[in-house]
N, C-alpha and C positions, 0 to 999 in steps of 0.2 A: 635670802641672805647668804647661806653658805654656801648656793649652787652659785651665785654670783660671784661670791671670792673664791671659789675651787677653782672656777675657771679662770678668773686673772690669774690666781697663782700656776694656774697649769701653764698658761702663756709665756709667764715674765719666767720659769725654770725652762721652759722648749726653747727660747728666746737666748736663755744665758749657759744652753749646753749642759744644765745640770742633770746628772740622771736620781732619781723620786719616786716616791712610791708613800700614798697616802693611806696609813696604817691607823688603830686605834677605831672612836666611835664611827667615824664619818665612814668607815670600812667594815667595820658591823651593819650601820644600814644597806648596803648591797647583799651581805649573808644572812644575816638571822635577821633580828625583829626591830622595827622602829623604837628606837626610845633618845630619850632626854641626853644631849650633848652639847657643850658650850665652847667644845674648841675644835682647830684642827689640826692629828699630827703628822708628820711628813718628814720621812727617812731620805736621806741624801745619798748618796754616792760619791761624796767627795771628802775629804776631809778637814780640821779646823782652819788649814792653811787657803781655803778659798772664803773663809769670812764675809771678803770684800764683793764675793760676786752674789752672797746672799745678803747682804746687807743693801745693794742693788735689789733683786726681787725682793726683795722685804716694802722698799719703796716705790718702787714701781707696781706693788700689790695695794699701795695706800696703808701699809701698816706702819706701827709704832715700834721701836724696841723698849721693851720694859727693863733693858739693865742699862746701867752706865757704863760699864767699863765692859765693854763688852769682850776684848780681847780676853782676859783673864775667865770672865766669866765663861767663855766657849771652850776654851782650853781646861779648866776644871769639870766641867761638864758634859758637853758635846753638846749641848743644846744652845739656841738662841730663841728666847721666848718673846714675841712678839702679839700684838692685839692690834682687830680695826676699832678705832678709835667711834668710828660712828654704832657699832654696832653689839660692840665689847667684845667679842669674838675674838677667842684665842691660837695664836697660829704657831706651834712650836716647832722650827724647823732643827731636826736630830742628826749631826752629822756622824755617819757611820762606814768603814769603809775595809770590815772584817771579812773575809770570806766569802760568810754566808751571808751577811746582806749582799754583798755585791751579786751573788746567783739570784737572790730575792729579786732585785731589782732587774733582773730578766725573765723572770717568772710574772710581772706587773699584768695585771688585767688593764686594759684601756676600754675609758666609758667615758663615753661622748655628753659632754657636758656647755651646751649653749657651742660658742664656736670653738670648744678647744677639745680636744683628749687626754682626760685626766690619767693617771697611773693611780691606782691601788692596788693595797697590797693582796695576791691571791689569797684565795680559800684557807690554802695550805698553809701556809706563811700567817694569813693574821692568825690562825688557830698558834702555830709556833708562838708568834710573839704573846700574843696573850698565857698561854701554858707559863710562858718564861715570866711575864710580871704575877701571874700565880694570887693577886687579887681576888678578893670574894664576887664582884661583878667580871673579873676576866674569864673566872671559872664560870659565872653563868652563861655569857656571850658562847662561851666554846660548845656548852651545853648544844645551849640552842642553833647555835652553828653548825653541828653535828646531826640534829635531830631533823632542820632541814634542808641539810647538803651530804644524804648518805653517800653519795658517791665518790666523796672526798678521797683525795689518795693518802690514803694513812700509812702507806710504807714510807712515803714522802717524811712524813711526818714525825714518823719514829726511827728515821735514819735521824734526823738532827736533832730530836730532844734526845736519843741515847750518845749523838757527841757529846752537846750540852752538859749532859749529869753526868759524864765520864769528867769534863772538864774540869766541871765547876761544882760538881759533890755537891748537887742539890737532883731532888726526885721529879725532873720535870718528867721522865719517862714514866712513871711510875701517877702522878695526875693526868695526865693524858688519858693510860689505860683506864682508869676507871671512870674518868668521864666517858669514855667509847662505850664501854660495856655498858654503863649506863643509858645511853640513847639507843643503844642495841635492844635493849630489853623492854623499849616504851615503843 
């Protein structure tokens, strides 16, 4: 089911020039441990003002959009949440177009999936974002992302959560180290 639509959706964004990067669980199964995931999310490179070209892949992926008004909805949010309708499968495409997603999004790992080359998000980057949503299962993924990917570049890593908590007066530098040290020690 989801390597199925990973790869439409890798198509119909290579096809409509968007640049992408598939972050969240479907990005956890390449680094740490299989487990339980019902959707997929996936970072854009563009911003609310291309809508129309992902409203495009959205259909051309066989998806649904689950809001009405979508303009308003995209514009308070950045997101446009979408489902395959046969499969319930949730596909939340995240427009983003700060900085540092945009270096993220060339940092992308490509993994060949059926006839397409998906984008996910590196090593480095989904540990970031996860640090950043700071969840009790984010914190666990990073755990175990950590414990079996030591080679990870963690200066990477602690260059952007120490912009991050500089910026935004929250401890993500500060949950990172001790999750480190903590897979240090196991």
């Amino acid at each position: 089911m989801f390597r199925e639509l990973l790869e439409k959706l890798a198509q119909a964004l290579e096809a409509s020039n968007v640049p992408y990067m598939v972050i969240g669980g479907q990005a956890v199964l390449l680094y740490g441990e299989p487990r339980l995931t019902r959707d997929i999310d996936i970072t854009l490179g563009v911003g609310p003002e291309q809508t129309s070209d992902i409203l495009a892949v959205a259909k051309a992926s066989g998806l649904k959009v689950l809001v009405e008004d979508v303009g308003d909805f995209v514009h308070q949010t950045l997101i446009l949440p979408c489902q395959q309708p046969a499969t319930g499968i949730r596909v939340d495409f995240i427009f983003s177009f700060s900085p540092y997603e945009q270096q993220a999004l060339q940092h992308a790992r490509i993994i060949e999936i059926g006839r397409a080359h998906v984008r996910f998000a590196s090593l480095e980057d989904l540990v970031i974002h996860k640090i950043f949503a700071g969840r009790p299962r984010d914190l666990e993924d990073v755990r175990i992302i950590l414990l079996k990917n030591p080679d990870a570049d963690v200066d990477y890593i602690r260059k952007w959560l120490a912009e991050f908590e500089q910026a935004l007066n929250e401890p993500y530098f500060e949950r990172f180290e001790a999750l480190w040290k903590n897979t240090r020690r196991q």
